[in-house]
C-alpha positions in Angstrom: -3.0 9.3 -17.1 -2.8 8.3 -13.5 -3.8 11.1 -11.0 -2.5 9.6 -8.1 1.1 9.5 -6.8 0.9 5.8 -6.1 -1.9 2.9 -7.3 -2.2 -0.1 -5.9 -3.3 -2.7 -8.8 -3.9 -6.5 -8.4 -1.7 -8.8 -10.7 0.0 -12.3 -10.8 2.7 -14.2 -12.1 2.3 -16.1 -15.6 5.1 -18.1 -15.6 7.0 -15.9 -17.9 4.9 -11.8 -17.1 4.0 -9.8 -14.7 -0.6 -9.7 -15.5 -2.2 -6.5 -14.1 -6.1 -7.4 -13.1 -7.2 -4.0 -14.8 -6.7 -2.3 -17.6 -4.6 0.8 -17.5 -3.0 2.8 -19.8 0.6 3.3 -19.0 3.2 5.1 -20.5 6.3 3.3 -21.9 9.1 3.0 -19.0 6.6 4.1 -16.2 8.1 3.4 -13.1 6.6 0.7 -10.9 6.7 -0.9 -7.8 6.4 -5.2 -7.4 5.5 -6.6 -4.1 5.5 -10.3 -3.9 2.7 -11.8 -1.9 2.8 -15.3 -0.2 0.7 -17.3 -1.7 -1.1 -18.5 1.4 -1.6 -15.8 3.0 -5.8 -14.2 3.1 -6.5 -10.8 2.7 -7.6 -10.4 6.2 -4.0 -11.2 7.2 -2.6 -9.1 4.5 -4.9 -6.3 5.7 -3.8 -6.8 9.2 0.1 -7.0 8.5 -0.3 -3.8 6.6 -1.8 -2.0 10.0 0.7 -3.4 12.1 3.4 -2.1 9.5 1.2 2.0 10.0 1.1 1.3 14.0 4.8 3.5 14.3 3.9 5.8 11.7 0.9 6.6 12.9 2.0 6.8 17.0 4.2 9.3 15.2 1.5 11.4 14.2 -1.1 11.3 16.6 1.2 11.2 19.9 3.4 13.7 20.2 3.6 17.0 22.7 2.3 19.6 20.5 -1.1 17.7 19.8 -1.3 17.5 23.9 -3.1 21.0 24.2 -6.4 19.2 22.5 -6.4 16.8 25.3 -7.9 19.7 27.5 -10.4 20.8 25.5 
């Protein structure tokens, strides 16, 4: 059983099947979510495209009025 809400797992393409990298034991019809990677692309970029993606949510958190009270202290 997963304890998490989400898990990211590494997998690839056959040809004919979606391959996880680990093993895991899932429940028949668990939901799950495909992202389809360029193959070119390296996992610095990957890691940097996923920042730049977080860069609004994350303005949305930390800058806003309420928090502006800490800025005196």
């Amino acid at each position: 059983m997963m304890s998490n809400i989400l898990m990211t797992v590494p997998a690839y393409f056959d040809g004919i099947r979606i391959q996880l990298d680990a093993q895991l034991d899932l429940a028949p019809n668990t939901r799950l979510l495909v992202t389809i990677l360029q193959e070119d692309i390296s996992h610095l970029a990957l890691v940097q495209e996923a920042m730049k993606q977080s860069e609004a949510a994350f303005a949305h958190v930390w800058d806003n009025e309420e928090d502006e009270v800490y800025d005196q202290l």
